[in-house]
N, C-alpha and C positions, 0 to 999 in steps of 0.2 A: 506571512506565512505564517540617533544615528548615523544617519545616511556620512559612506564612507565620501572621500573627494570625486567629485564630477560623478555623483548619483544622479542628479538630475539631467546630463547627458546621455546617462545611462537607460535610467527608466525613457527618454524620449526615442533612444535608439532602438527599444526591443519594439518601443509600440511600430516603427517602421519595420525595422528589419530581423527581429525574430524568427527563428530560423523556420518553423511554422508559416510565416508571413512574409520572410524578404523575398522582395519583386527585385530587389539589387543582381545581376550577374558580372559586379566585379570581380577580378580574379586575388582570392587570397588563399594561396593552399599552401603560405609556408605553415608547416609546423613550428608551435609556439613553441620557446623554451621553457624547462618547467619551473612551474613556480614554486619559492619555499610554501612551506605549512603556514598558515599566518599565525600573528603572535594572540593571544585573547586580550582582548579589551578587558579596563576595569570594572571588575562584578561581573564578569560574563564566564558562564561554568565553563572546566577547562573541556576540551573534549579530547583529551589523551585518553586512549585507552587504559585500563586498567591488566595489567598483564595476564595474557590467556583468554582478558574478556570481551574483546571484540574481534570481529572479519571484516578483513577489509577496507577496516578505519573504522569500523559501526561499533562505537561502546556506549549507543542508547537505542534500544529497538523501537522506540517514538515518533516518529517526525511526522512530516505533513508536504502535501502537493500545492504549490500555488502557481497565481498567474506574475508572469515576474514581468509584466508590466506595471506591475502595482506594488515592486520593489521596497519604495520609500517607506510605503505604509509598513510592510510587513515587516523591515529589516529589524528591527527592536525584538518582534517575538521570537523570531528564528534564530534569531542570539540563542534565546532561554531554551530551547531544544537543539544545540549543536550535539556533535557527535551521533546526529541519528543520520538516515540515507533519503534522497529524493530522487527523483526521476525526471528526465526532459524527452518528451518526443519529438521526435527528427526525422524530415521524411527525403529523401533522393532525390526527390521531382521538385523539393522547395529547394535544397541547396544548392542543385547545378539544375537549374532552369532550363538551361541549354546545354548543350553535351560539352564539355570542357572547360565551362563557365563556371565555377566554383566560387560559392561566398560563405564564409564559416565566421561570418561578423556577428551575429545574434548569440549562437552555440558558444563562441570565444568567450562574449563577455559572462556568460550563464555560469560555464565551467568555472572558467575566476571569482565571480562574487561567491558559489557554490564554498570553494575553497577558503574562501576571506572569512564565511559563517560558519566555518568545520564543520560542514554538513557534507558526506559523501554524495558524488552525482554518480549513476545510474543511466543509462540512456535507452531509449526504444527506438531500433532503425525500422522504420516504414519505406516501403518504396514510392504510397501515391501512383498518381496515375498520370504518364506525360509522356515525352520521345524515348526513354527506356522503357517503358510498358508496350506502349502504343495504345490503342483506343480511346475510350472518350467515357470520361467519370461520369456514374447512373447517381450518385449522393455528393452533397458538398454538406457540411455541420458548420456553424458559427459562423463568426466576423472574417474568421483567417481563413474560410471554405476549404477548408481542409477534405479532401476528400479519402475513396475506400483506396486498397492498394491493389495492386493485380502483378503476376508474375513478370520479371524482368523477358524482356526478348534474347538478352545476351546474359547466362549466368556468370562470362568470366567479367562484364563489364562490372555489375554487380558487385562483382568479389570483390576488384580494384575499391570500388565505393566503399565498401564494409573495413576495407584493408588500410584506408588514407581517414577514416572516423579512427579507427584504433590506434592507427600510428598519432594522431595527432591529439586523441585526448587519454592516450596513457598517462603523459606525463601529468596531468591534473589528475590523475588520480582516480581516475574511470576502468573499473575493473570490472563492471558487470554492463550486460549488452542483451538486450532483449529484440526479441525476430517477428515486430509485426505486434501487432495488439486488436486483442477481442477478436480473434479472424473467426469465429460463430457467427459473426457479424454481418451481412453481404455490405454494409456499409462502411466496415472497416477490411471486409478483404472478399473479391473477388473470384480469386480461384477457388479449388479443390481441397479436399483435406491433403490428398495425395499430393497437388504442389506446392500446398504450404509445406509438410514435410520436405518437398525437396530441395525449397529455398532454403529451411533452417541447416539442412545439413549441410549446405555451400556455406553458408553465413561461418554455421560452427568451423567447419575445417578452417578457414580463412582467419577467423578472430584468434582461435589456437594459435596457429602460425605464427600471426603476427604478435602475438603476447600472451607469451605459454601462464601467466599468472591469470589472466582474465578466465570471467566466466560464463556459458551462454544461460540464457533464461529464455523461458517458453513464452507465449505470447501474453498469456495473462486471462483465462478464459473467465467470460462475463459473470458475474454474478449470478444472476439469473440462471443461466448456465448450469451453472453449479450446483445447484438446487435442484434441477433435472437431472444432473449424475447421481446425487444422491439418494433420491427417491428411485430412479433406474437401475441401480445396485440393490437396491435391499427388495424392489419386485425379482429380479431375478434372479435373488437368495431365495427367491417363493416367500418373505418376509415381507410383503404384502400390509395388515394394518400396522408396520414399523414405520413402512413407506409411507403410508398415510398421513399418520402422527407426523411424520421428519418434514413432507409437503406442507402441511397445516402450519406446523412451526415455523418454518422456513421462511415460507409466501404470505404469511398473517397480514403484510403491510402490502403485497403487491398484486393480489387476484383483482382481478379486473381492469387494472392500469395499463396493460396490453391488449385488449380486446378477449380474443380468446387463447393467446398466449398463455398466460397464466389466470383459467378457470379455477373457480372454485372445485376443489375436491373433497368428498366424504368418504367415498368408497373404490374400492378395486377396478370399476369397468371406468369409471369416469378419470382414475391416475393413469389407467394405461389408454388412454383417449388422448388425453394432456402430452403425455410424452410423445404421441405420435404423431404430433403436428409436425406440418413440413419445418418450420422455427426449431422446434425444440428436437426433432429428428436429424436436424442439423448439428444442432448442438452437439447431439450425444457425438455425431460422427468427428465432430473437432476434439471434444474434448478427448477419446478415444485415440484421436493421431495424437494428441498432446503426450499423450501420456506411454504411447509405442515411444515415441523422444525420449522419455525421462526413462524406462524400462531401458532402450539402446545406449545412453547414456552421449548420445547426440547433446541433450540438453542437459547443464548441472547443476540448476536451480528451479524448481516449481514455483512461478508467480501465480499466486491468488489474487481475487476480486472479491470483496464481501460488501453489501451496501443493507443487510438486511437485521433484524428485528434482533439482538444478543439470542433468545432463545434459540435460533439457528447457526449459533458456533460450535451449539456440541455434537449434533446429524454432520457437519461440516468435516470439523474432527477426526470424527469417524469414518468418512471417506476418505480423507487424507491419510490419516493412518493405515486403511488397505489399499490404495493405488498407487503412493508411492516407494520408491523402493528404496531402502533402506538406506539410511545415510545421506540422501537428498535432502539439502538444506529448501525450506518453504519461505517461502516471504510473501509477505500480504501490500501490492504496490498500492493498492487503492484501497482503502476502508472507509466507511463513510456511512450517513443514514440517507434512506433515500424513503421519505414520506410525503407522497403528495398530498397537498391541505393538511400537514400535520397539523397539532392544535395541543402539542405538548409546551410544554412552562419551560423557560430557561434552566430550570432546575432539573426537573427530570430527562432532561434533553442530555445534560452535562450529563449525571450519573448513569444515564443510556452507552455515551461515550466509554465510560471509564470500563462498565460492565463488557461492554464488546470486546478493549484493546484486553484488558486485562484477561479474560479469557485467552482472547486466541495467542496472546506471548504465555501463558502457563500450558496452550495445548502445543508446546513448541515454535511457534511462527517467530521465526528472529528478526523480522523487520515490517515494522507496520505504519503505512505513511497515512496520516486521514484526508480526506479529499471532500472538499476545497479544505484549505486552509481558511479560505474566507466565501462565501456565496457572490457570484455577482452579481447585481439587483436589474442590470440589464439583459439578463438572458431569456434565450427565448421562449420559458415558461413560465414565465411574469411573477414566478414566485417562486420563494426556497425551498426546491423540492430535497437540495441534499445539505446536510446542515453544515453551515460551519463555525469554526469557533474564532473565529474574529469577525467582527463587524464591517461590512465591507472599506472603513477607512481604516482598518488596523487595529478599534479599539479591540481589547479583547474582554470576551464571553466569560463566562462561567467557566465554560468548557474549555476554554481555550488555556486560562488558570490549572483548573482540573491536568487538563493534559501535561503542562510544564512541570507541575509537581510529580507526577510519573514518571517525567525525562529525568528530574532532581535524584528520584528517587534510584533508578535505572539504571543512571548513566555508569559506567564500570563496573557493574555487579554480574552476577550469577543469576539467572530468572529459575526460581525452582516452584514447582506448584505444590499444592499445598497436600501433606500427609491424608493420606488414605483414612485416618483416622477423625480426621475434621469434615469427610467431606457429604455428611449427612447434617451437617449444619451451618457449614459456612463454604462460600464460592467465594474464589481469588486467586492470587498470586503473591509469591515473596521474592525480594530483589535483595539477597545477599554479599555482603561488600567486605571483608576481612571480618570478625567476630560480629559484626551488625545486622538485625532483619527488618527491612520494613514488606510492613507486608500492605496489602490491600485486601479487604475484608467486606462483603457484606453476607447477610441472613440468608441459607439456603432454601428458607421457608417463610411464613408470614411471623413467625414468633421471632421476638429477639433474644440473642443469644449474648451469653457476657463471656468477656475474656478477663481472667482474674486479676487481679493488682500483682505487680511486682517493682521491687526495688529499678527504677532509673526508668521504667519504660515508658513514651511519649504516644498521643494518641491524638487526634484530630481531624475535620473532616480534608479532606482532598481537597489540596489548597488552599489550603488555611493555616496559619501557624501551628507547631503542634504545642501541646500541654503537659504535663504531668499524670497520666491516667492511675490517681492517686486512690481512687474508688473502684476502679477496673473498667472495662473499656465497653459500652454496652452494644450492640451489633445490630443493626434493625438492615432493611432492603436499601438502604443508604450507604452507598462505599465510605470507608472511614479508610485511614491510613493509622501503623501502630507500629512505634519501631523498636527495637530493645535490644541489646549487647549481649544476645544467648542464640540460641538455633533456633529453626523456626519451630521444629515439634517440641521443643521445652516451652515456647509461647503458647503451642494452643494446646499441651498437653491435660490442662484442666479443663478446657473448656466445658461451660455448661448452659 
């Protein structure tokens, strides 16, 4: 994203039976007992909360999505970002194969090592497509042919399902529950906007029920996606070249990598052409039902997808801040870059990262998992279209460094953004922890900007040890870290 005892049983057991992948239908539906909190290894950050400063175990809005068959590799780095949240998808048609045939061996052991790295799990129940659906899957993806989902035939069988996932991974510590993912998707879901809605609302009643602390989350609507709401909102503000600008920004890396999906756009007839593809006319109508959920309050978490260019966090922002409604906590399950042939440096790759996360946790988002953790060099676009910050054997990247000093930084604090007063010169965020700021810092423009010397304050770049910023701290388009024992607006109160 070490190895604890019988890992190498472990990692051979997901590559079979992964709840994604097991072909097993033995029957295991007792409910585990719950396991204590594990204790932290030596040198390994603690991931106690800090009081008042995290939900639901999360006091690092940091983490990362990996393939946890590649466990061994990863368990070292995931150490270094505990206390943040991850996510497992789980589909109904993989777990009980056959209708009463239950195997929750893969899911068992995920939950557990989850808990052993005090990293909160998260889970996405999908249905897939099998004898609770009925018909015959039109997409299969990957090695584990995971296919799209389609509305159950029996909604109380369903519930049952939804009801024995919650009773049995409460005790680990599983308080948030996601209904389906990407369903914009005809590859990830089948039906209607209209039956996706009416599967979440069974799901939600059902998950309440069974554990009044849990919470439902929306499916997660694609990236891309998202980028079409946002430019669909502001044409129909009649704010028209905003739209343009927010598309242009947005899409920078991905016009043409869909066909005519996402066309290049200059002007007003050719965004409202774009929007009205049957694709992205789709789109709108999910995300639309998504967000009747979150307005009903059916749903009590907004999952985001972002995989695109930082310039497109702040159009992002902006829609988020008018669609949902107040007091909806956001979380970002997948973030990530997604450049086909990119042909960026290890270096600005990493500071691409830092620029992304760091915005969307100062534009509110409390939990941002980057995806992959690592690339895997066998899939089936023969190359790293979405970046990750480990090397596919665990070594880890630039970015992957980058990132853990954020978690260092993070973990227990206050994420507050930066004074109104800084922000025609410098973009970031500050993560305050009892009298302490660090903050993250770059140039809001091509000129660099200094931050002035003060008694005790420490300065260096992201991931790196820090210094003495005995000369003042100079600001260039390069994230720097700066941390000082004062508030954040007495740090950049000079700034010049």
């Amino acid at each position: 994203m070490n190895s604890p005892r019988l890992l190498g049983t472990f990692a051979a057991a997901l590559v079979a039976a992964l709840v994604v992948t097991a072909g097993c239908t033995a029957r295991r539906d007792d409910p585990p007992a719950p396991t204590p909190a594990p204790t932290p290894r030596a040198g390994t950050p603690s991931a106690a909360p800090a009081p008042g400063g995290a939900v639901n175990g999360v006091s690092n809005p940091f983490g990362a999505h990996w393939d946890w068959s590649r466990y061994q590799q990863f368990a070292p780095y995931l150490r270094r970002i505990a206390g943040s949240a991850t996510y497992e998808e789980i589909s109904w048609c993989e777990i009980e194969r056959t209708s009463g045939q239950v195997d929750w061996t893969g899911l068992d052991e995920i939950a557990s090592r989850s808990r052993e790295l005090g990293i909160t799990l998260h889970l996405k129940i999908r249905t897939g497509v099998c004898w609770a659906t009925g018909g015959t899957a039109r997409y299969t993806r990957g090695a584990a042919n995971k296919t799209e989902s389609a509305m159950p035939t029996d909604l109380a069988a369903y519930q049952r399902f939804v009801r024995s996932v919650v009773q049995r991974y409460g005790p680990y510590g599983v308080r948030e529950y996601a209904i389906e993912n990407e369903v914009n998707a005809p590859s990830y879901w089948a039906g209607s906007p209209e039956d996706y809605v009416r599967l979440v609302k069974a799901a939600a009643e059902t998950i309440r029920a069974t554990d009044p602390q849990a919470r439902v989350v929306d499916s997660g609507i694609s990236s891309v996606a998202y980028g079409m709401g946002v430019a669909d909102r502001l044409v129909r503000a009649g704010r028209v070249p905003e739209a343009v600008a927010a598309y242009q920004a947005y899409f920078q890396r991905r016009v043409g990598t869909r066909g005519q999906q996402i066309p290049a756009v200059t002007g007003a007839e050719q965004l409202v052409r774009a929007l009205a593809t049957e694709t992205n006319s789709r789109s709108l109508r999910f995300l639309a039902a998504t967000e009747s959920l979150l307005t009903d309050r059916t749903v009590d978490v907004r999952q985001v997808h972002f995989y695109e260019h930082f310039s497109g966090v702040a159009p992002l922002l902006d829609y988020l801040r008018v669609t949902t409604p107040a007091g909806t906590p956001i979380q970002a399950w997948e973030v990530g870059q997604f450049w086909r042939d990119g042909d960026g440096d290890p270096a600005s790759r990493a500071a691409e990262m830092v620029k992304t996360v760091t915005l969307l946790a100062a534009g509110g988002i409390g939990e941002i998992s980057w995806l992959p953790l690592a690339y895997n060099p066998n899939n089936a676009a023969g190359s790293e279209v979405r970046y990750g910050l480990l090397d596919p054997d665990g070594t880890e990247r630039e970015a992957g460094r980058m990132l853990a000093s954020l978690a260092d930084a993070a973990r227990g604090a206050t994420v507050t953004p930066l004074p109104a007063s800084a922000a025609d010169k410098l973009h970031g965020v500050a993560f305050v922890r009892g009298g302490s700021s660090t903050l993250v810092l770059w140039s809001a423009s091509n000129a660099p900007v200094t931050v002035p010397a003060a008694p005790g304050r420490q300065t260096g770049a992201v991931g790196a040890p820090l210094r003495a910023a005995g000369g003042g701290t100079t600001v260039t388009d390069v994230p720097v870290l700066l941390r000082a024992d004062q508030p954040v607006d007495r740090i950049l109160a000079d700034v010049r």
